[in-house]
C-alpha positions in Angstrom: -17.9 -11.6 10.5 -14.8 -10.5 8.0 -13.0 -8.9 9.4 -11.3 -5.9 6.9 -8.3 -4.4 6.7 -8.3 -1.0 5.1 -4.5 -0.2 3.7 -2.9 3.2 2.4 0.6 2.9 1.2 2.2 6.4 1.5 5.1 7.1 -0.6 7.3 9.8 -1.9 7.5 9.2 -5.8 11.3 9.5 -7.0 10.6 11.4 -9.9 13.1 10.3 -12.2 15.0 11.7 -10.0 17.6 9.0 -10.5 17.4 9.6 -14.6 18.0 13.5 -14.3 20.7 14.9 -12.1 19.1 18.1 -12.1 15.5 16.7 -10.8 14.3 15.9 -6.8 12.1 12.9 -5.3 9.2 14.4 -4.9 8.2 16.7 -1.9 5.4 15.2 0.4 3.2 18.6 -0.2 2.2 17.0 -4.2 3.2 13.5 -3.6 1.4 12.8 -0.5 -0.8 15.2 0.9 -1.7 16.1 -3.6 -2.1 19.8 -2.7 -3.1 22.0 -5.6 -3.5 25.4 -4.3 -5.6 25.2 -1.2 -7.5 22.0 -1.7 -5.8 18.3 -0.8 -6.5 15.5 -2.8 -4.5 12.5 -0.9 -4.0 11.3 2.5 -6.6 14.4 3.7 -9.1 13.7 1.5 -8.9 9.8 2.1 -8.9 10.5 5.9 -12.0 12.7 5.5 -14.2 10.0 3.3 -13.2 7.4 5.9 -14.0 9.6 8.9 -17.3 10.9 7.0 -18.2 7.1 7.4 -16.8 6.2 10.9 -14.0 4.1 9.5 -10.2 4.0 10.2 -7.5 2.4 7.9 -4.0 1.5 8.4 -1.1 4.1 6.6 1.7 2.4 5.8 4.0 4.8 5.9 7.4 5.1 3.9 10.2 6.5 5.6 13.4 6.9 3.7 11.9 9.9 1.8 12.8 11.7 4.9 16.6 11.2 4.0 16.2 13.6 0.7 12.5 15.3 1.5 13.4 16.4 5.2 12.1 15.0 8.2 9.9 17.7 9.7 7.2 17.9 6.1 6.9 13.7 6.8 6.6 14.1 10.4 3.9 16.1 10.0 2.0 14.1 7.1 2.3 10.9 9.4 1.4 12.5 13.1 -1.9 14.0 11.3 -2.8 10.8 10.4 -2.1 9.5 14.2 -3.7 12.2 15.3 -7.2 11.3 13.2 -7.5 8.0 15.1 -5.7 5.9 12.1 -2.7 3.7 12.4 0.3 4.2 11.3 2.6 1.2 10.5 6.1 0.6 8.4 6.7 0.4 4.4 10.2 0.7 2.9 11.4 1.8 -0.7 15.1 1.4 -0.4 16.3 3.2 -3.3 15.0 6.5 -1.5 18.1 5.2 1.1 20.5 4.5 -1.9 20.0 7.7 -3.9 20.6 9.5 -0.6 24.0 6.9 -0.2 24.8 8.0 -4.2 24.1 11.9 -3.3 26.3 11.7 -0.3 29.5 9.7 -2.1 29.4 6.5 -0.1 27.7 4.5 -2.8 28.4 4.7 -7.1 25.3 4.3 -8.9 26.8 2.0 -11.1 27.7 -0.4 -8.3 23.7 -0.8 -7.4 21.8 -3.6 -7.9 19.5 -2.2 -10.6 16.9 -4.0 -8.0 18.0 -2.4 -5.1 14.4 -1.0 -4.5 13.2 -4.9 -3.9 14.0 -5.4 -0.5 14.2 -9.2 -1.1 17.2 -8.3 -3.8 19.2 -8.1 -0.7 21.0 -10.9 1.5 19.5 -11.4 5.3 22.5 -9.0 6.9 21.3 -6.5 4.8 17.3 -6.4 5.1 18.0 -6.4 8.8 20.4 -3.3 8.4 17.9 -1.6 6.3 14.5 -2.4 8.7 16.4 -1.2 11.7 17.3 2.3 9.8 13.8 2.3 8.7 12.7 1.5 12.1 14.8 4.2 13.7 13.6 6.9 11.3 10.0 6.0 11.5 10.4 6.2 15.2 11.6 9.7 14.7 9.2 10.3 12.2 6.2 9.5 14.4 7.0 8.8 17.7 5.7 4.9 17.7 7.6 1.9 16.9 5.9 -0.2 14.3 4.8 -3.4 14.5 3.6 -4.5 10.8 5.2 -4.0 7.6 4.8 -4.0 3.9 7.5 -3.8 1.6 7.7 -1.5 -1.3 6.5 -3.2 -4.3 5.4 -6.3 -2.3 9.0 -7.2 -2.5 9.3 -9.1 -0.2 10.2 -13.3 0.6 11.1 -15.5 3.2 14.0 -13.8 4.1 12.3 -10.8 4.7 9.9 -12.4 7.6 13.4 -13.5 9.2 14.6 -10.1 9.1 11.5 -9.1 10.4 11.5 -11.6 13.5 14.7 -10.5 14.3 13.9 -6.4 14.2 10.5 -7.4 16.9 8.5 -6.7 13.4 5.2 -8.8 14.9 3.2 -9.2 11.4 3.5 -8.4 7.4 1.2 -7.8 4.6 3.5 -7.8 1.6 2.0 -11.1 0.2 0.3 -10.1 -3.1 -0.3 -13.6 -4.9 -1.5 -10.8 -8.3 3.0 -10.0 -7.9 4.1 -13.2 -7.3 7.1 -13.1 -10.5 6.2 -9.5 -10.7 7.9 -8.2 -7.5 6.9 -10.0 -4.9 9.2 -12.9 -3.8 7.2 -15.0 -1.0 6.4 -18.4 -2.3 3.2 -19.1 -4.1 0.5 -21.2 -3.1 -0.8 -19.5 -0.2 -3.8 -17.2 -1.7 -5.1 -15.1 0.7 -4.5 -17.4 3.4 -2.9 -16.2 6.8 -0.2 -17.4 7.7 2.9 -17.7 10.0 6.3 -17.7 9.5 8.0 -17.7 13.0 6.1 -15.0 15.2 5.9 -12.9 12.1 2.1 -13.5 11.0 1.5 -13.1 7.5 -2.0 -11.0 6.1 -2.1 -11.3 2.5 -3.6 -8.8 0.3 -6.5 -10.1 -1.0 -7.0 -11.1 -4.4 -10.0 -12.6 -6.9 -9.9 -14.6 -10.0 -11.1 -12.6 -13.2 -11.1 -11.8 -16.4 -12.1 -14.1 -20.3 -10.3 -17.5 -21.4 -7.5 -17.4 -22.3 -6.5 -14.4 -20.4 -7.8 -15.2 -17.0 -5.8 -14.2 -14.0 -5.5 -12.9 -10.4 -6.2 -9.4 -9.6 -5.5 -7.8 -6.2 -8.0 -5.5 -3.9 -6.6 -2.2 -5.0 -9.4 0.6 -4.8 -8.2 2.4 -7.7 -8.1 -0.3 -10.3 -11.4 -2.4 -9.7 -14.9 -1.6 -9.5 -16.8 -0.6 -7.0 -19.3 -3.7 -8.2 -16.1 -6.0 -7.9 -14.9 -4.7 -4.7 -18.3 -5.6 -3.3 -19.0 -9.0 -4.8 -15.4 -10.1 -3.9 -16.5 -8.5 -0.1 -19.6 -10.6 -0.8 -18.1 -13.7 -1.8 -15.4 -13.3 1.5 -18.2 -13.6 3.8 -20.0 -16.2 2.4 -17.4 -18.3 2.2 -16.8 -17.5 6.4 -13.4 -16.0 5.8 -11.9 -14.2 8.5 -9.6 -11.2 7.0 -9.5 -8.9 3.2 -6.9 -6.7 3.0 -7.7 -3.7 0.4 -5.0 -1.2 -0.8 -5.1 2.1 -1.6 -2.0 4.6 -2.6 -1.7 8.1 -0.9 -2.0 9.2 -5.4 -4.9 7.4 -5.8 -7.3 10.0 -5.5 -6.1 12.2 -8.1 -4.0 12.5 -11.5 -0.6 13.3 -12.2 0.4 15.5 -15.6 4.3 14.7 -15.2 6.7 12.7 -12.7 7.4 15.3 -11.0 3.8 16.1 -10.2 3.9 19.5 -11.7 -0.2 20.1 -12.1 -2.7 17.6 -10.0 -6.2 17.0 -10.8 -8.8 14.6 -9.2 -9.3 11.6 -10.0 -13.0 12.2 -9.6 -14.2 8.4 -11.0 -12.0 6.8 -8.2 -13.2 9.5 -5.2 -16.7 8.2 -6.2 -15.7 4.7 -5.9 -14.4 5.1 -2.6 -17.0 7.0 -1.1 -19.5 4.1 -2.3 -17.4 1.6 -1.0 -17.2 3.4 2.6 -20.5 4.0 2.5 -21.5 0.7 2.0 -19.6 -0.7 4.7 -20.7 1.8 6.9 -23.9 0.3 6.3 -22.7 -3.4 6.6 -21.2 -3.3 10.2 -22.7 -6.3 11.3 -21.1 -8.1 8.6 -17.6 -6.4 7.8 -15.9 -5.2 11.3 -13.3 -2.4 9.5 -10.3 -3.0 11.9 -6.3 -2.3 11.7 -3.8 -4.2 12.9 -3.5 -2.7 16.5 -6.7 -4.6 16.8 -6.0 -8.5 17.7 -5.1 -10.3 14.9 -8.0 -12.8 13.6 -7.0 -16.5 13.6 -6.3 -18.1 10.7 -9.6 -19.0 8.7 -10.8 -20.3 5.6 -9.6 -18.6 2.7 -11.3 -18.8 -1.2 -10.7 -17.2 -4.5 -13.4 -15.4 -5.4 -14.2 -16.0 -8.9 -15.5 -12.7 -10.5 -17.7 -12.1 -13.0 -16.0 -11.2 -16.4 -18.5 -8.9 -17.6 -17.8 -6.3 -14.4 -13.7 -6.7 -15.8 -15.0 -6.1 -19.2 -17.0 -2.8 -17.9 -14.1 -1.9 -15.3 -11.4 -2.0 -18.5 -13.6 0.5 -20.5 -14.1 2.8 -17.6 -10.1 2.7 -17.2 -9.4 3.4 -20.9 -11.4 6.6 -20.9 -10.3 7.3 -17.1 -6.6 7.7 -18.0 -6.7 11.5 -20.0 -5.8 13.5 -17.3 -8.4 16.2 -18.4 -11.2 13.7 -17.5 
Protein backbone atom coordinates (compact mmCIF):
# COMPACT_ATOMS: atom_id res chain seq x y z
CA UNK A 1 0.00 0.00 0.00
CA UNK A 2 1.36 3.81 -0.81
CA UNK A 3 1.14 5.34 1.50
CA UNK A 4 0.14 9.35 0.48
CA UNK A 5 0.89 12.36 1.79
CA UNK A 6 -1.57 15.14 1.12
CA UNK A 7 0.40 18.76 1.52
CA UNK A 8 -1.11 22.42 1.70
CA UNK A 9 1.46 25.08 1.93
CA UNK A 10 -0.21 28.17 3.61
CA UNK A 11 1.18 31.44 2.97
CA UNK A 12 0.71 35.13 3.18
CA UNK A 13 1.63 36.60 -0.33
CA UNK A 14 3.91 39.84 0.17
CA UNK A 15 2.20 41.78 -2.34
CA UNK A 16 4.87 43.77 -3.63
CA UNK A 17 4.83 44.95 -0.65
CA UNK A 18 8.59 45.22 -0.78
CA UNK A 19 8.40 47.24 -4.31
CA UNK A 20 5.68 49.90 -3.00
CA UNK A 21 6.12 51.58 0.35
CA UNK A 22 2.69 52.40 0.41
CA UNK A 23 1.38 48.60 -0.07
CA UNK A 24 0.88 45.61 2.82
CA UNK A 25 1.66 41.74 2.68
CA UNK A 26 -1.39 40.45 2.31
CA UNK A 27 -4.04 39.86 5.10
CA UNK A 28 -4.87 36.14 5.78
CA UNK A 29 -8.77 36.94 5.12
CA UNK A 30 -7.86 37.06 0.76
CA UNK A 31 -4.59 35.32 0.96
CA UNK A 32 -5.46 32.33 2.88
CA UNK A 33 -8.86 31.73 3.76
CA UNK A 34 -9.73 33.66 -0.37
CA UNK A 35 -12.84 35.21 1.07
CA UNK A 36 -14.95 37.10 -1.46
CA UNK A 37 -17.96 38.34 0.34
CA UNK A 38 -19.36 35.53 2.23
CA UNK A 39 -18.16 32.48 0.38
CA UNK A 40 -14.23 31.02 0.99
CA UNK A 41 -12.40 29.78 -1.66
CA UNK A 42 -8.97 28.49 0.16
CA UNK A 43 -8.03 26.52 3.14
CA UNK A 44 -12.15 26.16 3.89
CA UNK A 45 -12.99 25.03 0.83
CA UNK A 46 -9.98 22.59 0.58
CA UNK A 47 -10.84 21.38 4.15
CA UNK A 48 -14.48 20.76 3.09
CA UNK A 49 -13.57 18.58 -0.33
CA UNK A 50 -11.22 16.57 1.82
CA UNK A 51 -13.67 16.05 4.69
CA UNK A 52 -16.60 15.41 2.00
CA UNK A 53 -14.25 12.40 1.17
CA UNK A 54 -12.99 11.29 4.69
CA UNK A 55 -9.49 12.45 3.97
CA UNK A 56 -7.06 14.71 6.06
CA UNK A 57 -3.89 16.48 4.72
CA UNK A 58 -1.02 18.13 6.32
CA UNK A 59 -1.07 22.34 6.37
CA UNK A 60 2.13 23.55 6.31
CA UNK A 61 1.74 26.58 7.88
CA UNK A 62 3.85 29.88 7.42
CA UNK A 63 4.43 31.85 10.32
CA UNK A 64 6.35 35.03 9.96
CA UNK A 65 3.25 36.63 8.28
CA UNK A 66 2.14 36.97 11.79
CA UNK A 67 4.99 39.68 12.36
CA UNK A 68 3.22 42.22 9.78
CA UNK A 69 -0.49 40.45 9.50
CA UNK A 70 -1.07 40.08 13.37
CA UNK A 71 -1.13 37.10 15.27
CA UNK A 72 -4.75 36.59 16.38
CA UNK A 73 -6.28 36.46 12.11
CA UNK A 74 -3.26 33.46 11.72
CA UNK A 75 -4.09 31.88 14.94
CA UNK A 76 -7.33 31.47 14.01
CA UNK A 77 -6.77 30.27 10.15
CA UNK A 78 -4.32 27.57 11.64
CA UNK A 79 -6.44 26.34 15.06
CA UNK A 80 -9.56 25.76 12.43
CA UNK A 81 -7.54 23.66 10.61
CA UNK A 82 -6.47 21.66 14.01
CA UNK A 83 -9.63 21.72 14.95
CA UNK A 84 -11.00 19.79 11.52
CA UNK A 85 -8.81 16.77 12.44
CA UNK A 86 -5.83 18.01 9.93
CA UNK A 87 -2.25 18.55 10.86
CA UNK A 88 -0.60 21.38 11.16
CA UNK A 89 3.21 21.42 10.66
CA UNK A 90 6.12 24.34 9.96
CA UNK A 91 6.99 26.29 6.53
CA UNK A 92 9.14 29.49 6.68
CA UNK A 93 9.37 32.49 4.12
CA UNK A 94 11.97 34.60 5.70
CA UNK A 95 11.58 37.71 3.96
CA UNK A 96 8.08 38.12 5.79
CA UNK A 97 10.84 38.28 9.10
CA UNK A 98 13.19 40.74 7.15
CA UNK A 99 10.57 43.22 5.84
CA UNK A 100 9.25 43.33 9.42
CA UNK A 101 13.32 43.79 10.53
CA UNK A 102 13.38 46.78 7.53
CA UNK A 103 9.90 48.26 8.88
CA UNK A 104 11.17 48.27 12.39
CA UNK A 105 14.87 49.97 11.54
CA UNK A 106 17.08 47.10 12.64
CA UNK A 107 17.74 45.94 9.11
CA UNK A 108 18.49 48.38 5.59
CA UNK A 109 16.93 46.84 2.62
CA UNK A 110 19.89 47.47 0.77
CA UNK A 111 22.07 45.40 3.05
CA UNK A 112 19.75 42.07 2.30
CA UNK A 113 20.72 39.28 0.49
CA UNK A 114 18.35 39.79 -2.53
CA UNK A 115 17.88 35.87 -1.56
CA UNK A 116 17.11 36.34 1.81
CA UNK A 117 13.70 34.42 1.24
CA UNK A 118 15.84 31.04 0.50
CA UNK A 119 16.49 29.86 3.72
CA UNK A 120 19.56 27.90 2.45
CA UNK A 121 21.04 31.60 1.35
CA UNK A 122 21.87 31.70 4.96
CA UNK A 123 24.97 30.33 7.00
CA UNK A 124 24.10 27.32 9.73
CA UNK A 125 24.01 30.18 12.83
CA UNK A 126 21.53 31.74 11.09
CA UNK A 127 18.87 28.97 9.76
CA UNK A 128 18.95 27.86 13.36
CA UNK A 129 18.17 31.52 14.59
CA UNK A 130 15.49 31.76 12.12
CA UNK A 131 13.69 27.99 12.81
CA UNK A 132 13.73 28.67 16.46
CA UNK A 133 11.79 32.25 15.95
CA UNK A 134 9.66 30.31 13.55
CA UNK A 135 9.32 27.66 16.01
CA UNK A 136 8.45 29.97 18.91
CA UNK A 137 5.79 31.85 16.85
CA UNK A 138 4.17 28.77 15.40
CA UNK A 139 3.90 27.58 19.00
CA UNK A 140 2.08 30.74 19.71
CA UNK A 141 0.29 30.62 16.74
CA UNK A 142 -1.21 27.13 17.35
CA UNK A 143 -0.43 25.81 20.42
CA UNK A 144 1.72 22.63 19.09
CA UNK A 145 5.31 22.45 18.50
CA UNK A 146 6.02 21.13 15.01
CA UNK A 147 7.79 18.36 14.09
CA UNK A 148 8.21 18.52 10.12
CA UNK A 149 9.10 21.28 7.90
CA UNK A 150 9.15 22.59 4.49
CA UNK A 151 10.94 25.50 3.51
CA UNK A 152 9.56 28.25 1.42
CA UNK A 153 10.33 27.74 -2.05
CA UNK A 154 11.87 24.31 -1.33
CA UNK A 155 14.84 26.29 -0.39
CA UNK A 156 16.30 24.26 1.42
CA UNK A 157 20.07 22.03 1.54
CA UNK A 158 22.02 20.19 3.76
CA UNK A 159 22.50 22.76 6.07
CA UNK A 160 19.07 23.13 6.56
CA UNK A 161 18.48 19.35 7.87
CA UNK A 162 21.50 20.33 10.47
CA UNK A 163 19.69 23.22 11.56
CA UNK A 164 16.79 21.19 11.79
CA UNK A 165 18.45 18.33 14.01
CA UNK A 166 19.56 20.85 16.15
CA UNK A 167 15.87 22.77 16.63
CA UNK A 168 14.28 18.80 17.54
CA UNK A 169 12.78 19.30 13.84
CA UNK A 170 12.17 15.15 13.45
CA UNK A 171 11.47 15.15 9.39
CA UNK A 172 11.43 17.58 6.17
CA UNK A 173 9.69 17.56 2.87
CA UNK A 174 11.46 20.40 1.09
CA UNK A 175 13.08 18.05 -1.52
CA UNK A 176 11.55 18.94 -4.92
CA UNK A 177 14.03 17.23 -7.47
CA UNK A 178 11.44 19.53 -10.38
CA UNK A 179 13.61 22.87 -8.16
CA UNK A 180 16.81 21.43 -7.86
CA UNK A 181 18.89 24.85 -9.55
CA UNK A 182 15.52 26.52 -9.36
CA UNK A 183 15.39 27.06 -5.48
CA UNK A 184 15.85 24.13 -3.93
CA UNK A 185 19.49 23.51 -2.70
CA UNK A 186 19.54 19.70 -1.43
CA UNK A 187 21.75 17.70 -3.62
CA UNK A 188 20.36 15.87 -6.62
CA UNK A 189 20.21 12.37 -7.22
CA UNK A 190 17.84 11.28 -4.79
CA UNK A 191 14.28 11.35 -6.78
CA UNK A 192 11.65 10.71 -4.61
CA UNK A 193 13.60 8.54 -2.53
CA UNK A 194 13.33 8.80 1.43
CA UNK A 195 15.95 9.54 3.07
CA UNK A 196 17.90 10.45 6.17
CA UNK A 197 20.16 12.93 7.12
CA UNK A 198 20.87 12.52 10.83
CA UNK A 199 17.47 11.95 12.71
CA UNK A 200 15.94 14.38 10.29
CA UNK A 201 14.13 12.00 7.70
CA UNK A 202 13.71 13.35 4.37
CA UNK A 203 10.02 12.90 2.32
CA UNK A 204 10.48 14.18 -1.04
CA UNK A 205 7.81 15.62 -3.07
CA UNK A 206 7.07 13.54 -5.65
CA UNK A 207 7.77 14.02 -9.05
CA UNK A 208 7.28 12.25 -12.82
CA UNK A 209 9.17 12.37 -15.95
CA UNK A 210 7.15 14.17 -18.84
CA UNK A 211 6.83 16.07 -21.60
CA UNK A 212 8.21 15.73 -25.99
CA UNK A 213 12.10 15.33 -26.98
CA UNK A 214 13.88 17.67 -26.74
CA UNK A 215 12.09 19.34 -23.99
CA UNK A 216 11.56 16.51 -21.59
CA UNK A 217 11.82 17.12 -17.87
CA UNK A 218 10.62 16.55 -14.33
CA UNK A 219 7.50 17.79 -13.05
CA UNK A 220 6.37 17.77 -9.37
CA UNK A 221 2.87 16.53 -7.82
CA UNK A 222 1.32 19.92 -7.48
CA UNK A 223 -2.59 19.64 -7.75
CA UNK A 224 -2.97 22.83 -9.57
CA UNK A 225 -0.66 22.32 -12.44
CA UNK A 226 -1.17 18.61 -13.65
CA UNK A 227 -4.03 16.70 -14.60
CA UNK A 228 -6.24 14.90 -12.91
CA UNK A 229 -5.33 11.86 -15.58
CA UNK A 230 -1.60 12.57 -14.59
CA UNK A 231 -2.05 12.72 -11.03
CA UNK A 232 -3.67 9.30 -11.26
CA UNK A 233 -1.37 7.47 -13.58
CA UNK A 234 1.62 8.75 -11.62
CA UNK A 235 -0.57 7.35 -8.36
CA UNK A 236 -0.87 4.33 -10.55
CA UNK A 237 2.50 3.89 -11.57
CA UNK A 238 3.68 4.49 -7.55
CA UNK A 239 1.84 1.44 -6.54
CA UNK A 240 2.82 -0.71 -9.10
CA UNK A 241 6.20 -0.18 -8.69
CA UNK A 242 5.52 -1.06 -4.60
CA UNK A 243 6.61 2.40 -3.48
CA UNK A 244 5.96 3.31 0.00
CA UNK A 245 5.26 7.30 0.14
CA UNK A 246 3.84 10.38 -2.75
CA UNK A 247 3.91 13.55 -1.43
CA UNK A 248 1.24 15.96 -3.47
CA UNK A 249 1.19 19.77 -2.88
CA UNK A 250 -1.38 22.06 -3.00
CA UNK A 251 -1.17 26.11 -2.12
CA UNK A 252 -3.88 27.66 0.28
CA UNK A 253 -4.45 30.05 -3.63
CA UNK A 254 -4.91 27.24 -5.46
CA UNK A 255 -8.41 27.02 -5.56
CA UNK A 256 -9.15 30.33 -6.95
CA UNK A 257 -7.78 33.37 -9.08
CA UNK A 258 -6.19 36.42 -8.30
CA UNK A 259 -6.92 39.91 -10.43
CA UNK A 260 -3.80 41.83 -8.77
CA UNK A 261 -0.99 41.09 -6.07
CA UNK A 262 -2.67 42.42 -3.70
CA UNK A 263 -5.61 40.16 -4.17
CA UNK A 264 -8.14 42.93 -4.72
CA UNK A 265 -11.09 40.76 -6.57
CA UNK A 266 -10.99 36.64 -6.17
CA UNK A 267 -12.68 34.32 -8.40
CA UNK A 268 -12.59 30.38 -8.45
CA UNK A 269 -10.56 28.57 -10.00
CA UNK A 270 -13.39 26.35 -10.99
CA UNK A 271 -11.11 23.79 -13.49
CA UNK A 272 -8.76 23.17 -10.51
CA UNK A 273 -11.89 22.63 -7.71
CA UNK A 274 -12.98 20.01 -10.19
CA UNK A 275 -9.69 18.34 -10.35
CA UNK A 276 -9.44 18.05 -6.75
CA UNK A 277 -12.76 16.80 -5.99
CA UNK A 278 -11.94 13.95 -8.66
CA UNK A 279 -8.83 13.28 -7.23
CA UNK A 280 -10.41 12.87 -3.55
CA UNK A 281 -12.97 11.06 -4.76
CA UNK A 282 -11.00 8.73 -6.32
CA UNK A 283 -8.95 7.99 -3.50
CA UNK A 284 -11.78 7.70 -1.36
CA UNK A 285 -12.55 4.95 -3.47
CA UNK A 286 -9.03 3.36 -3.54
CA UNK A 287 -8.45 2.84 0.26
CA UNK A 288 -7.18 -0.39 0.03
CA UNK A 289 -4.51 0.78 -2.21
CA UNK A 290 -3.58 4.55 -1.20
CA UNK A 291 -3.68 4.87 2.84
CA UNK A 292 -4.05 9.02 2.87
CA UNK A 293 -1.87 9.60 6.01
CA UNK A 294 0.15 12.77 7.53
CA UNK A 295 3.07 12.83 9.20
CA UNK A 296 1.80 12.31 12.84
CA UNK A 297 1.17 8.91 11.48
CA UNK A 298 4.60 6.65 11.69
CA UNK A 299 6.72 7.37 9.14
CA UNK A 300 6.96 4.49 6.29
CA UNK A 301 10.42 2.89 5.89
CA UNK A 302 12.33 3.69 3.19
CA UNK A 303 11.12 1.87 -0.06
CA UNK A 304 11.57 1.54 -3.59
CA UNK A 305 11.35 4.68 -5.31
CA UNK A 306 10.70 5.12 -9.49
CA UNK A 307 10.15 7.88 -11.95
CA UNK A 308 7.13 7.50 -13.36
CA UNK A 309 7.36 8.18 -16.91
CA UNK A 310 4.19 10.01 -18.17
CA UNK A 311 2.46 9.99 -21.18
CA UNK A 312 3.20 13.19 -23.35
CA UNK A 313 -0.04 13.39 -24.91
CA UNK A 314 -1.85 14.03 -21.15
CA UNK A 315 1.12 17.14 -20.97
CA UNK A 316 0.14 18.11 -24.38
CA UNK A 317 -3.75 18.25 -23.23
CA UNK A 318 -2.81 19.58 -19.51
CA UNK A 319 -0.72 22.66 -21.48
CA UNK A 320 -3.92 23.56 -23.52
CA UNK A 321 -6.24 23.41 -20.61
CA UNK A 322 -3.63 25.78 -18.71
CA UNK A 323 -3.38 28.34 -21.60
CA UNK A 324 -7.14 28.90 -21.70
CA UNK A 325 -7.36 28.43 -17.73
CA UNK A 326 -5.22 31.53 -17.08
CA UNK A 327 -7.98 34.59 -18.02
CA UNK A 328 -9.22 35.28 -14.87
CA UNK A 329 -12.73 35.65 -16.24
CA UNK A 330 -12.72 31.83 -17.05
Amino acid sequence: MVNLYLTVDVECSMGDAWLNPKLQPVRVERAILGKKEEKFYGTPLIMDILEQNGLKATFFGEVFAALNCGESELSQAYRDMIGRGHEVQLHLHPTHYFYRQVRDGRVKGADLDPNHDYLACHPLEKQVALLREGIEVFQRVTGRTPTVFRAGNYGANLTTLQALEQVGILADSSYNAAYVGKGCFLPNGRTNELWSSGTVREVPVSVFQSGIWPNIGLKPFEISSISFEEATALLEQAERSNMTAVTAVLHCFSLFKISDRQYTDIRPDRIVIRRFERLCQWLAARRDQFRVCTFSDPLPDVGPAVLPQLSPWKAIVRKAVQAVNRAYWV
